[in-house]
Backbone as a chain_set.jsonl record, in Angstrom:
{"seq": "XXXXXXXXXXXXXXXXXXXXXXXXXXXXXXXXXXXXXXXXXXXXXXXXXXXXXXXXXXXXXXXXXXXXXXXXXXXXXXXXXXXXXXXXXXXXXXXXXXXXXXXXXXXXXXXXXXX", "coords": {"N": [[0.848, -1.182, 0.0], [0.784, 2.142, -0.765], [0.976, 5.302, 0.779], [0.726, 8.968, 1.547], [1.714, 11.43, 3.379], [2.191, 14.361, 5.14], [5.082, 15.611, 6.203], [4.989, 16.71, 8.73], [4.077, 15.279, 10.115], [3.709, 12.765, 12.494], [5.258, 9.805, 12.541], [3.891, 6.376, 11.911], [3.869, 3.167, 13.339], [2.683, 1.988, 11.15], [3.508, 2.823, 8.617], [5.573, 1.897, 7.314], [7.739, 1.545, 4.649], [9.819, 5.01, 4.669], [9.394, 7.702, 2.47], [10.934, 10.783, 1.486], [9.435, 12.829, -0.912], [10.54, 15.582, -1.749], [11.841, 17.872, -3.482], [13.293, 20.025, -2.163], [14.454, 20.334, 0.802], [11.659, 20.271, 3.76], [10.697, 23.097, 5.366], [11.662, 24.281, 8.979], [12.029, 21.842, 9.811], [14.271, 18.823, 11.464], [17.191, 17.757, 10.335], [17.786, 15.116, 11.622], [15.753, 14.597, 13.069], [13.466, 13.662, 11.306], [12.184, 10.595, 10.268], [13.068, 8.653, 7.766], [13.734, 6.483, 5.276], [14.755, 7.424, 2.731], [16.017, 9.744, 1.059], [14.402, 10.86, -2.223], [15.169, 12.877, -4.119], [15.022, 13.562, -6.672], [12.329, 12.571, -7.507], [10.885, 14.031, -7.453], [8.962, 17.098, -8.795], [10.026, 19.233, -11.627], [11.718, 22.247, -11.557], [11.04, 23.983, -12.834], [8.257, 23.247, -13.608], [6.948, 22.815, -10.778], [7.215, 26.051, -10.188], [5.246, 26.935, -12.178], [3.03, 25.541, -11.296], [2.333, 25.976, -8.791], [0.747, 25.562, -6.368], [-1.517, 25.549, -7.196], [-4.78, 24.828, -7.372], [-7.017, 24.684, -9.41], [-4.751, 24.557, -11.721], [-4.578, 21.7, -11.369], [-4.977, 18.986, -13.111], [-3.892, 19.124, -14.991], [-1.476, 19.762, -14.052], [-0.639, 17.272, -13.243], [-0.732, 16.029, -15.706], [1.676, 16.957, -16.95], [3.436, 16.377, -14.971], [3.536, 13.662, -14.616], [4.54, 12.957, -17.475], [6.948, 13.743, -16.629], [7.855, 12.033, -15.196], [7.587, 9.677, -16.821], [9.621, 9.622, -18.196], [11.804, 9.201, -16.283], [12.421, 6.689, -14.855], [14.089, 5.421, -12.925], [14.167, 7.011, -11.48], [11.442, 6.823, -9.552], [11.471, 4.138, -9.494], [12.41, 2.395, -7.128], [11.082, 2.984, -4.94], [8.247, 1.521, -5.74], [8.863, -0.658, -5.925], [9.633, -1.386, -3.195], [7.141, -0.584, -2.544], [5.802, -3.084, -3.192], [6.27, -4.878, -1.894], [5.373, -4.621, 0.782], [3.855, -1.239, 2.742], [4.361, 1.703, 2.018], [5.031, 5.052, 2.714], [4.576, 8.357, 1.284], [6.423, 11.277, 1.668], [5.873, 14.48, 2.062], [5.593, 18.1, 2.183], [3.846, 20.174, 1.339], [0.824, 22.572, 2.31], [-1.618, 21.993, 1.269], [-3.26, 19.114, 1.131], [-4.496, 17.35, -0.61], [-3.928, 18.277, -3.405], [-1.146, 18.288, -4.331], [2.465, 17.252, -4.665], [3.079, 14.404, -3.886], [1.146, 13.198, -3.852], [0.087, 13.323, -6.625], [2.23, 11.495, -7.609], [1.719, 9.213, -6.044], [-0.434, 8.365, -7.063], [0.236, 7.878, -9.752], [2.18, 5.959, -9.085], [0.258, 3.957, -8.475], [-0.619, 3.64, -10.631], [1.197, 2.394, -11.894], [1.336, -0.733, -10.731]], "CA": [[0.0, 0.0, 0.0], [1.023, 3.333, -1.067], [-0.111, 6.126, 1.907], [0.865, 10.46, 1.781], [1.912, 12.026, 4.851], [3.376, 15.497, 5.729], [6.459, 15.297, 6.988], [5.082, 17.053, 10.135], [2.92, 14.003, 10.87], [4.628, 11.591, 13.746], [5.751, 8.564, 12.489], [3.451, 5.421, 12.653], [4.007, 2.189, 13.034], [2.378, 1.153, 9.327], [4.265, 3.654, 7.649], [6.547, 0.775, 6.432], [9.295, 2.527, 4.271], [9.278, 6.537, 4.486], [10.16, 8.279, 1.409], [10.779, 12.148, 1.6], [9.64, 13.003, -2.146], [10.647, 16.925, -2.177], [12.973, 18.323, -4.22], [13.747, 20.826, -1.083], [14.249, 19.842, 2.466], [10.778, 20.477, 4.06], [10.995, 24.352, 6.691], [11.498, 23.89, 9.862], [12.48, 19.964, 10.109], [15.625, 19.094, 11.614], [17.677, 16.157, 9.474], [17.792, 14.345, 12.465], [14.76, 14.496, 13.533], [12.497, 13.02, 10.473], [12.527, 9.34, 10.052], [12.759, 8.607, 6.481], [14.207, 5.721, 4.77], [15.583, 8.138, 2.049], [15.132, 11.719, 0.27], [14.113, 11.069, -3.338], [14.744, 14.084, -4.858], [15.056, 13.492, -7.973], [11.177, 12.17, -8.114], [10.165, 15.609, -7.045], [8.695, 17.724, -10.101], [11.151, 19.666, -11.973], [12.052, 23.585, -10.596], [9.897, 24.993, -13.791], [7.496, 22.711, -12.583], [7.029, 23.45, -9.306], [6.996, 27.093, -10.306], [3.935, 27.276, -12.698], [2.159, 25.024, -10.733], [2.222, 27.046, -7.581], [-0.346, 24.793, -5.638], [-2.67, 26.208, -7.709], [-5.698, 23.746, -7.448], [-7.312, 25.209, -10.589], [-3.946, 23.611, -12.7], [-4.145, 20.111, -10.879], [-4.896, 18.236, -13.716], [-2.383, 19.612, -16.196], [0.125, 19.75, -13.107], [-0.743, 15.872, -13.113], [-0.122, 15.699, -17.182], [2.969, 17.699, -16.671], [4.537, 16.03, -14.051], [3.475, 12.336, -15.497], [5.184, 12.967, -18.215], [8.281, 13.863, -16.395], [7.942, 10.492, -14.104], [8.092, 8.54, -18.14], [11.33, 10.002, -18.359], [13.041, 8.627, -15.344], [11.869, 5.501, -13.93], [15.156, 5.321, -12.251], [13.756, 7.843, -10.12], [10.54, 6.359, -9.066], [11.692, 2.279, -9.374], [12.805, 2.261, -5.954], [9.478, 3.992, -4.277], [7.351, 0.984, -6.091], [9.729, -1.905, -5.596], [9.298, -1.48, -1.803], [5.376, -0.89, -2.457], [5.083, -4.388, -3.561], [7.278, -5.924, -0.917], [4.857, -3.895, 1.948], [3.731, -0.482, 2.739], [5.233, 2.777, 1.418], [4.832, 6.404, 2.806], [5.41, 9.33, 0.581], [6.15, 12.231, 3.018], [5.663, 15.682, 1.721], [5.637, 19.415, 3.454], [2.52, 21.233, 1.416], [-0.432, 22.507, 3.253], [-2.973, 20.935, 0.798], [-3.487, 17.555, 1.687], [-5.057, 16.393, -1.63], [-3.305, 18.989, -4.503], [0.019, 18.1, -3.896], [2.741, 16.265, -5.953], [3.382, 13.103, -3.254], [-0.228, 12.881, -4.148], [-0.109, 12.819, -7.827], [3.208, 10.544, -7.561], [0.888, 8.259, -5.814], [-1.706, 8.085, -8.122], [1.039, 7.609, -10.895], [2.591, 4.79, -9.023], [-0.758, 2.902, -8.12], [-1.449, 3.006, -11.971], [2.093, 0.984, -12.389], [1.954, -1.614, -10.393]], "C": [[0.893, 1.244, 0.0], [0.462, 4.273, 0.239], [1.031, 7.481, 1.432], [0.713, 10.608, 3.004], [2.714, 13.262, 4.852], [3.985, 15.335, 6.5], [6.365, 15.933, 8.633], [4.235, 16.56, 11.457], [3.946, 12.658, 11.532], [4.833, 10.36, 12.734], [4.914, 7.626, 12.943], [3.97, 4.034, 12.251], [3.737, 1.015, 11.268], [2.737, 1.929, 8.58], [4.987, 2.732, 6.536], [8.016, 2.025, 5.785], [9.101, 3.809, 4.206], [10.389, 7.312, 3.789], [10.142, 10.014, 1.342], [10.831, 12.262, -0.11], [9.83, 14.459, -2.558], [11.911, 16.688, -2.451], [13.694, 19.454, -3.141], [13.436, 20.35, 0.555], [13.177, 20.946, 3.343], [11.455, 21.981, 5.231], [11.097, 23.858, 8.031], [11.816, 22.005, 10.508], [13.791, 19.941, 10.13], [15.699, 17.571, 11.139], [17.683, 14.992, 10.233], [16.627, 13.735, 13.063], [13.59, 13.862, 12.826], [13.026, 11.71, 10.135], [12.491, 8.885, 8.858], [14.025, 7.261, 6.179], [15.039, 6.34, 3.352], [14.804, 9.09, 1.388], [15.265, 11.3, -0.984], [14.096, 12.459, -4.161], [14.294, 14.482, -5.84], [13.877, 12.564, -8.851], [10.153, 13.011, -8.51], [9.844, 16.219, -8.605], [9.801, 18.432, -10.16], [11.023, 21.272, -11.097], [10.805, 24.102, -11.158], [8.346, 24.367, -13.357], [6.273, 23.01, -12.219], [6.571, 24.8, -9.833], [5.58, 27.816, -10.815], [3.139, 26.8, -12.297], [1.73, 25.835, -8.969], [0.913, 26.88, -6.682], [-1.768, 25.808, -5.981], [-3.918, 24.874, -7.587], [-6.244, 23.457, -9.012], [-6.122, 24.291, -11.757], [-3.914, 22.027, -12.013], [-4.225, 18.965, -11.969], [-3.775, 18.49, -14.651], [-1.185, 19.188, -15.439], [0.01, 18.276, -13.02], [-0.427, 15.697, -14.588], [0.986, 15.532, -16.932], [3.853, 16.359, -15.884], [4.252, 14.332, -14.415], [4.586, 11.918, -16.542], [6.481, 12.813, -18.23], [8.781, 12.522, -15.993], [8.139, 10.006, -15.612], [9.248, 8.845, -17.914], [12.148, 9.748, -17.489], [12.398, 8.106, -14.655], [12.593, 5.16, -12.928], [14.921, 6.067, -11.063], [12.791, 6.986, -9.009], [10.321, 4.38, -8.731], [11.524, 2.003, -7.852], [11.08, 2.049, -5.111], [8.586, 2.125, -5.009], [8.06, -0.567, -5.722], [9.539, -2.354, -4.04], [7.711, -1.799, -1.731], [4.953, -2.557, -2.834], [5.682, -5.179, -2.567], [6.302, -5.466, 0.55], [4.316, -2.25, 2.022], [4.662, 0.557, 2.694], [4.7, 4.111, 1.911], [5.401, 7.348, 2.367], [5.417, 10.374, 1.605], [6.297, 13.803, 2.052], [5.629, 17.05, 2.824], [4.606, 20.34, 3.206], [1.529, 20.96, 2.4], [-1.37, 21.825, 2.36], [-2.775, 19.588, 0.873], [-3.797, 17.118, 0.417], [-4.471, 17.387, -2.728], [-1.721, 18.826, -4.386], [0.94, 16.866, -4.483], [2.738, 14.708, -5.056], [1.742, 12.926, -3.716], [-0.603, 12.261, -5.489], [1.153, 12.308, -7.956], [2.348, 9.159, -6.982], [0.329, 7.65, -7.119], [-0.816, 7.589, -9.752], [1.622, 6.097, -10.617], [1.831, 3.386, -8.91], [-0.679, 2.549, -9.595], [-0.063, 1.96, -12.861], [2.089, -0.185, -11.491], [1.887, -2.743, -10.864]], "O": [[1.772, 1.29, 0.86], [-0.603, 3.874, 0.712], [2.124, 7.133, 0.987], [-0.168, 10.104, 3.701], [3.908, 13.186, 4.561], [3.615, 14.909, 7.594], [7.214, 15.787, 9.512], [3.917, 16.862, 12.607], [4.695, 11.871, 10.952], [3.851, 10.399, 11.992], [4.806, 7.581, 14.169], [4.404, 3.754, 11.134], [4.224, 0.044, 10.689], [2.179, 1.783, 7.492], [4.967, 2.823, 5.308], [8.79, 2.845, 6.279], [8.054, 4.054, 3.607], [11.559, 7.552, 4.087], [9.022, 10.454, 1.083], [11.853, 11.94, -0.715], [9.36, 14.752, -3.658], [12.759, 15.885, -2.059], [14.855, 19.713, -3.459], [12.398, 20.121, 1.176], [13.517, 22.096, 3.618], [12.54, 21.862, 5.8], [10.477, 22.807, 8.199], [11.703, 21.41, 11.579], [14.531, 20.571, 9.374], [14.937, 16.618, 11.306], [17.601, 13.897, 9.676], [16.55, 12.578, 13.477], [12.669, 13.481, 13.549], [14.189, 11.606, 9.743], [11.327, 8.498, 8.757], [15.057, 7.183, 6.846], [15.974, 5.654, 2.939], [13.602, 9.265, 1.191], [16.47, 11.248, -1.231], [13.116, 12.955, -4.716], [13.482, 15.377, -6.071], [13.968, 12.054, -9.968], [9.188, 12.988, -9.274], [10.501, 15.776, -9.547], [10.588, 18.489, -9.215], [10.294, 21.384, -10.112], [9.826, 24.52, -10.54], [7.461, 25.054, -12.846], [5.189, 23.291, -12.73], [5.35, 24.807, -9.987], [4.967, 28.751, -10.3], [2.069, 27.29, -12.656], [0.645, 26.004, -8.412], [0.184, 27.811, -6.34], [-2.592, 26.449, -5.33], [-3.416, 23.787, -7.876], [-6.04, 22.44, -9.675], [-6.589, 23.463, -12.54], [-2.997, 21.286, -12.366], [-3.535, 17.971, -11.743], [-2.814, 17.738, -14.812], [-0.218, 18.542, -15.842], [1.06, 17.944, -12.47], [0.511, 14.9, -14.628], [1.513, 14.445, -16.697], [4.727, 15.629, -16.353], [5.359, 13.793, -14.414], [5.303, 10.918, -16.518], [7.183, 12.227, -19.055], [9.84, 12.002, -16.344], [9.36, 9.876, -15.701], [9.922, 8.042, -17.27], [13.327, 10.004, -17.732], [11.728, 8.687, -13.801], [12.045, 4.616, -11.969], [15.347, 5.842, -9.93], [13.19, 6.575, -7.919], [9.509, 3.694, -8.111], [10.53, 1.413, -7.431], [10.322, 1.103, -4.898], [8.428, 1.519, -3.95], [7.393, -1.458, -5.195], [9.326, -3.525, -3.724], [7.136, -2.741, -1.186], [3.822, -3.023, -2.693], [5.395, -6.375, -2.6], [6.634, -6.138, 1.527], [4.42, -1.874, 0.855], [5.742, 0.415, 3.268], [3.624, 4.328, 1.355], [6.564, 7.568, 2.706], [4.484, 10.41, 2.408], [7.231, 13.773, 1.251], [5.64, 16.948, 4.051], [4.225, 21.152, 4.049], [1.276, 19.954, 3.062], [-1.983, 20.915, 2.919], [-1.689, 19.172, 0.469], [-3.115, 16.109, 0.242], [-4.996, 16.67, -3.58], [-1.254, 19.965, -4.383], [0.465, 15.761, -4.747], [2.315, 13.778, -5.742], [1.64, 11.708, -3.86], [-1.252, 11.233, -5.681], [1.52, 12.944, -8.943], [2.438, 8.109, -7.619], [0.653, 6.732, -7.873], [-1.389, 7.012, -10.676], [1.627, 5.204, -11.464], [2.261, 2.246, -9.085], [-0.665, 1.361, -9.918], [-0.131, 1.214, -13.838], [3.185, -0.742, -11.559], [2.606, -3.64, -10.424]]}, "num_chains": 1, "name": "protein.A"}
């Protein structure tokens, strides 16, 4: 199972592996202090991105084209992240405030539709 979590949500026991999928180390979180099995950065949307998408809700589907598109282009990125998902549970950890517009969200939804 796949699950989303902000990185400023405790740690639970069914987390299973915890993947930090930003391209920038979340505000306020000390390196020590977040439990993560590793920082994916390089699953994170690109800078340009990120930029035009600007947790706009309004672009969520495009920003889901968009950033789809990017995920074809480097599986190398995202292998890992799905390889675990089939072996047990996977938590993407993220730092936006929207809970449901948000890329660990549409990385989800990208990885459910490979497995």
């Amino acid at each position: 199972m796949i699950k989303t979590k902000r990185v400023y949500e405790a740690p639970e026991p069914d987390d299973g592996k915890r993947f930090l999928v930003e391209r920038l180390w979340p505000m306020g979180v000390k390196k020590e202090t977040l439990q993560i099995d590793a920082w994916l950065k390089g699953v994170a949307p690109s800078h340009s991105l990120r930029l035009w998408y600007g947790h706009d809700p309004k672009k969520w589907e495009e920003f889901k084209r968009r950033y789809f598109a990017e995920l074809d282009g480097k599986p190398e990125a995202w292998q890992p992240i799905l390889t675990e998902a089939r072996k047990g549970n996977v938590t993407l950890l993220y730092s936006a405030r929207d809970t449901e517009h948000n890329s660990a969200v549409a990385l989800k939804i990208y990885l459910e539709n490979k497995k």
